[in-house]
C-alpha positions in Angstrom: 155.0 106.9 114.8 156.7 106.0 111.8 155.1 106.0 108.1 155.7 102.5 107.8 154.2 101.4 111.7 151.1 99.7 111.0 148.1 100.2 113.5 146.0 97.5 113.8 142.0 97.2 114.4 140.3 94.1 116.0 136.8 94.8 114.1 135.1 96.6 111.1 133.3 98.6 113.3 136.5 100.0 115.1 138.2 100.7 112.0 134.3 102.6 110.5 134.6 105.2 114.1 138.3 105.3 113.5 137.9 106.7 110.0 134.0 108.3 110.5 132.6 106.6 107.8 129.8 104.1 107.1 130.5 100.4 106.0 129.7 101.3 102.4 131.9 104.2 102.3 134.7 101.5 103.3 134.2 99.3 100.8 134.1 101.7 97.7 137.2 103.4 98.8 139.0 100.5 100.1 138.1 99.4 96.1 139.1 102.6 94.9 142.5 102.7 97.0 143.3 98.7 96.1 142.9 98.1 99.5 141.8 94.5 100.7 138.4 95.4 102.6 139.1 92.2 105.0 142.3 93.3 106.3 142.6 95.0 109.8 146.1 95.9 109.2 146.4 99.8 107.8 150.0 101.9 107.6 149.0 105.8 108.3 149.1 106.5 104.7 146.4 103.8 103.8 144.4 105.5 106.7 145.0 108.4 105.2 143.8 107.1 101.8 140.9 106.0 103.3 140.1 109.3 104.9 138.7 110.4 101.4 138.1 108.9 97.5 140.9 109.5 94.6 140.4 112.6 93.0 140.3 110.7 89.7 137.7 107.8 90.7 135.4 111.1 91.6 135.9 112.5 88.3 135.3 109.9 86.3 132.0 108.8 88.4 130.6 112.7 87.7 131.6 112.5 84.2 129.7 109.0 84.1 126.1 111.0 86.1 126.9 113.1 83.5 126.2 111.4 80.6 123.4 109.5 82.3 121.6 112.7 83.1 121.8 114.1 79.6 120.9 110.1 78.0 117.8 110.4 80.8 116.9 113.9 79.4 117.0 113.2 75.9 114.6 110.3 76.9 112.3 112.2 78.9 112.1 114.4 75.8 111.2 111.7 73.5 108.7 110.6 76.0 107.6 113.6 76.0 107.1 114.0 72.5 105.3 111.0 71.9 102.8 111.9 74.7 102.2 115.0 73.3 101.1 112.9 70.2 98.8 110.7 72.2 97.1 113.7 73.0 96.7 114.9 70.0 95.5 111.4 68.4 93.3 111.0 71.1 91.5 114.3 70.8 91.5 113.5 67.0 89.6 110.0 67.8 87.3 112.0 70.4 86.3 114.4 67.8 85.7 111.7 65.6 83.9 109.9 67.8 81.5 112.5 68.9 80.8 113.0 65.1 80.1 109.9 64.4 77.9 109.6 67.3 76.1 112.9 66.0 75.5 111.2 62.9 74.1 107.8 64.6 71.1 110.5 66.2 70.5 111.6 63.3 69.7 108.1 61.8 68.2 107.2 64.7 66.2 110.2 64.8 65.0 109.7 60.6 64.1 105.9 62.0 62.3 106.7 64.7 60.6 109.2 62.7 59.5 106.9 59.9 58.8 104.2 62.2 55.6 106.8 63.5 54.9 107.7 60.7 53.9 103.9 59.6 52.1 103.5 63.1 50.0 106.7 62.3 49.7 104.8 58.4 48.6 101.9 60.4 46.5 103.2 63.3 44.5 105.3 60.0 43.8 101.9 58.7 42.5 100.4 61.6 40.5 103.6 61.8 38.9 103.6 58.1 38.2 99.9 58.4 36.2 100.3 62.0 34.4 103.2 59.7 33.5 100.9 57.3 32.1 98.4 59.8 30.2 101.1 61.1 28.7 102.1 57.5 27.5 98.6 56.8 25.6 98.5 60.2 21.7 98.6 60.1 20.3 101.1 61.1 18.9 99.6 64.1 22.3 97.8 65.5 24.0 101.5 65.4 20.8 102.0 67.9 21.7 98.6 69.8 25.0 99.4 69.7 25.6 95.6 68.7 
């Protein structure tokens, strides 16, 4: 066969066994090589193209997951800078919190204190004046218990 003999495919699928790729395979080296995808039409040498990528297409796509990985990690760093933060403004608020909470008890505790205090004030009252009603009781109704 001659370089210039052109073998011919009836169907994207013949040409995908012929060459043992898959269908997107084809279509990026068919775009790499300037090869119309539609065709069915190859010479040897754009089978043989098609057998494998362009050295410099390959280069310049790891150059280009290159850069992406080190733009990625210079992001996840970032990211994880600023989480380290959260948690650090978040325990900050927690400690905060609980302090504040502390003092609220303490209050509470003062109030509730206080608030006895003027029921005993009040129940001592209630007590002296129940005295006094007793005092000014005849003698014989403290008897009759009237």
């Amino acid at each position: 066969m001659a370089e210039s003999e052109k073998v011919e495919f009836k169907t994207l699928t013949s040409i995908l066994k012929k060459l043992d790729i898959s269908k997107a395979t084809y279509y990026r080296r068919a775009k790499a090589w300037n090869i119309n995808p539609s065709q069915r039409e190859f010479t040897q040498e754009e089978l043989k193209n098609l057998e494998s990528m362009p050295e410099n297409i390959d280069n310049n796509h790891s150059d280009a997951v290159s850069e992406s990985v080190k733009t990625l990690s210079e992001q996840l760093k970032t990211k994880d800078e600023q989480i380290k933060q959260l948690h650090k403004l978040l325990d900050q608020q927690q400690t905060l919190s609980l302090d504040l909470q502390h003092k609220i008890d303490v209050k509470e505790q003062q109030y509730l204190e206080v608030s006895d205090t003027s029921e005993f004030v009040s129940e001592i009252d209630n007590l002296k004046n129940e005295l006094q009603k007793e005092k000014s009781k005849g003698f014989w109704a403290k008897i009759l218990k009237k």
